[in-house]
N, C-alpha and C positions, 0 to 999 in steps of 0.2 A: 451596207448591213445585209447580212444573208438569211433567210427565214429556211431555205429548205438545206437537207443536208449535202456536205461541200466535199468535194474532194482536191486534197491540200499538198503541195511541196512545202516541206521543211526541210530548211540549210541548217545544220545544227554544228557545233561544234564538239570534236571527239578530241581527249586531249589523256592519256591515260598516266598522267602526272605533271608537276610542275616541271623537273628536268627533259619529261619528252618533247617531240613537236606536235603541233594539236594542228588539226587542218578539217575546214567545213565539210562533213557529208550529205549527201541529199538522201532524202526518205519522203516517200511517197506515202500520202493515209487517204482515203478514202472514208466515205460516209460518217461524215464528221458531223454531229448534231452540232447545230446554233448554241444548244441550252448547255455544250458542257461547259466546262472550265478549260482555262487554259492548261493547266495540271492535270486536268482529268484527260484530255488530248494526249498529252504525255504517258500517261497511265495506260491509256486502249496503243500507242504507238509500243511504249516496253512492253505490252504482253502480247503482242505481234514477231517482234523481235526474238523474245525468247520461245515462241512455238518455234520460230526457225531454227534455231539452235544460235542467236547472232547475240552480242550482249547486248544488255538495254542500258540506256542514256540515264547517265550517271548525275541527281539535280537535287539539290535541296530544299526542302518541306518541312510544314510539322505541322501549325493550326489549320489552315489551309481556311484562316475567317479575316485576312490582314489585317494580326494582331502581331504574330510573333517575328516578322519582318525576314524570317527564313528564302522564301520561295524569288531569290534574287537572279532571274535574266533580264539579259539586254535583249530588248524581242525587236527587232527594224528598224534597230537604230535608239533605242530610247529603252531607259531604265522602265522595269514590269509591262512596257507596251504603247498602243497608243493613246490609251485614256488618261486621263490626268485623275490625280486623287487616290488612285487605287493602287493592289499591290496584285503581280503576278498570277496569283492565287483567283483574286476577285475580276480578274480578265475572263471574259466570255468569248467563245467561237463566233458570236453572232457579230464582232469587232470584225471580223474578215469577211471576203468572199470566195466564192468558190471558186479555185483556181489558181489562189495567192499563193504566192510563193513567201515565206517566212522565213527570216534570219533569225537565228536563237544563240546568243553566245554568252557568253560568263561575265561576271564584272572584269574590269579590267583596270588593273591597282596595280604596282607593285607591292604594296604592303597588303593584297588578297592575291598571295600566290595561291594557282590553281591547284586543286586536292584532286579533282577529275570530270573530265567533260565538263558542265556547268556547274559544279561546287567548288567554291572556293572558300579559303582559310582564313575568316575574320576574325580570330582570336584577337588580332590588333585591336578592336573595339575592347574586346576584355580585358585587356591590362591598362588601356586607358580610363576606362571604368573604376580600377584595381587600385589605383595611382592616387585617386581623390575622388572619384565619383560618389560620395556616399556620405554623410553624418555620423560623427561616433558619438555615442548616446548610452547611458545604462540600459541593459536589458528590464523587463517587465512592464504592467498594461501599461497601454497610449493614455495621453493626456484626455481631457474630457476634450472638444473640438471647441468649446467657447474658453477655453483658457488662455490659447494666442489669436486673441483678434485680427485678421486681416484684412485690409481694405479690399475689396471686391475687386476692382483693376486690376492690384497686382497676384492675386488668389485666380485671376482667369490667368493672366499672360506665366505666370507660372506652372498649371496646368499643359498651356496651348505646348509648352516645350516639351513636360512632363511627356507630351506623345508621342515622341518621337518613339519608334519603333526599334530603331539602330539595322535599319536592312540594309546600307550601304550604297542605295541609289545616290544618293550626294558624291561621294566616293567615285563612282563610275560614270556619271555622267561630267564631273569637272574634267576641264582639259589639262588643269595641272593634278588630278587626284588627291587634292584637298577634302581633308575631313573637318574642316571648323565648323560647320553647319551642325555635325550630330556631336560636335565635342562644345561648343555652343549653349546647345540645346541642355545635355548634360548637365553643363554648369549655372546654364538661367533658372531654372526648374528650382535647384537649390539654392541659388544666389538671392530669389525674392520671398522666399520666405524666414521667419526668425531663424529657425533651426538651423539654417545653413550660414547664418551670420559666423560663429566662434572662427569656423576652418577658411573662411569666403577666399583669404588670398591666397593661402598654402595651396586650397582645393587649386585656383586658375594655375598658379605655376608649374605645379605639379602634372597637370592634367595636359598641360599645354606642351611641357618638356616632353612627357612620354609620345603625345603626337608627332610631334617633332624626330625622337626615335623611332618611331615605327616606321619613317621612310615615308609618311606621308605630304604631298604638296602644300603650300602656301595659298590662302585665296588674294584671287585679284579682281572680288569684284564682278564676275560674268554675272551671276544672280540662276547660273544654270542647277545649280541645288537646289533652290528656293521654287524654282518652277519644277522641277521632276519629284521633287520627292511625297512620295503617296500621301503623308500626312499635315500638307502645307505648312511645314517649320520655315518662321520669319527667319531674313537675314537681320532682323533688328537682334538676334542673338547671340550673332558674329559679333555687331559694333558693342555692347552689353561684355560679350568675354573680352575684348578687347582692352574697353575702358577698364576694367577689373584687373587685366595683368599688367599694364600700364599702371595702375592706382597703386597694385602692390610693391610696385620699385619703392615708391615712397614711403613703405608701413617696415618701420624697425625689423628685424631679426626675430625679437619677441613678442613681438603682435602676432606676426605669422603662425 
């Protein structure tokens, strides 16, 4: 851990689409405070770059509070860093020392082909979303909150999913690029409360087929999602969608 400011090698990856070839360049920054962010590092590096006239490294952002799960590198080997819990964003310079050399590269999916340099194109999450992600319900006000009593256990464990953020650290860190952890997560959130009772098995199959199109892997088990991912989403949500699309072989046509 560094207290005074550091001067730093960044290996980054430049890639100026999915069809070109992308290959690491080095970049040199100096006088790096402890207290920025890892994005803010980014930010004093592109407006360096473009005083030179050189382009600036191409990365994706938005809350920068690890809510909106946007700010998705592989920083040395490890989805958002070396901290556990956090996302990208919530990584501080005082994580390094002065001197370090840093690898900074994109997820790496087939189904998140590269948009440029470290952005990549997760729409995939949104059509699996699109597919069943969701309750269909009349419009107008919400029920009062003591109208569907829920037991507290399953009101927390459907929350705990509820948090997934969808930033794709699961995604990137599996060795086979399996998304069940955030498509999981998706369907436990809805799966333990009333509301999501009517669609429960349509929602799994559905949700599970479109993953399945988007070219993403199969889990086997490593549990390397369950440990990278900023918002500790249980693999009890894998066995959960599981039992559910399994359960649904057996539920009529017209249950569905």
């Amino acid at each position: 851990m560094s207290t005074g400011n550091m001067n730093l090698t960044l290996k980054i990856w430049r890639q100026k689409n999915n069809k070109a070839k992308g290959s690491l360049v080095d970049y040199k920054i100096s006088e790096v405070s402890p207290d920025m962010s890892f994005l803010e590092m980014f930010d004093v590096l592109n407006e360096d770059l473009v005083a030179k006239g050189e382009e600036p490294v191409v990365f994706d952002h938005d809350c920068r509070e690890g809510i909106c799960g946007a700010c998705s590198m592989f920083i040395n080997g490890r989805p958002h860093g070396p901290k556990e819990g956090i996302t990208t964003c919530q990584l501080h310079m005082r994580s390094f020392k002065d001197g370090d050399t840093i690898v900074v590269e994109p997820w790496r999916a087939k189904a998140f082909p590269v948009i440029k340099d470290l952005m990549v194109d997760r729409t995939a999450f949104d059509r699996i979303i699109a597919s069943g992600g969701f309750i269909s319900v009349n419009t107008g006000n919400a029920q009062d909150a003591n109208n569907l009593p829920i037991p507290k256990v399953q009101a927390d464990s459907a929350f705990e999913a509820a948090a997934c953020i969808g930033c794709g650290a699961c995604v990137a860190t599996c060795k086979n690029a399996s998304a069940m952890l955030f498509v999981s997560a998706k369907i436990s959130q809805l799966a333990q409360l009333p509301q999501g009772q009517p669609e429960r098995y349509r929602r799994v199959q559905s949700m599970v087929a479109q993953m399945d199109a988007e070219g993403f892997g199969n889990c086997t088990n490593t549990g390397a999602c369950e440990a990278e991912c900023p918002k500790g989403i249980s693999l009890e949500n894998i066995a959960r969608m599981n039992r559910d699309f399994y359960s649904a072989k057996f539920v009529s046509e017209e249950s569905i």
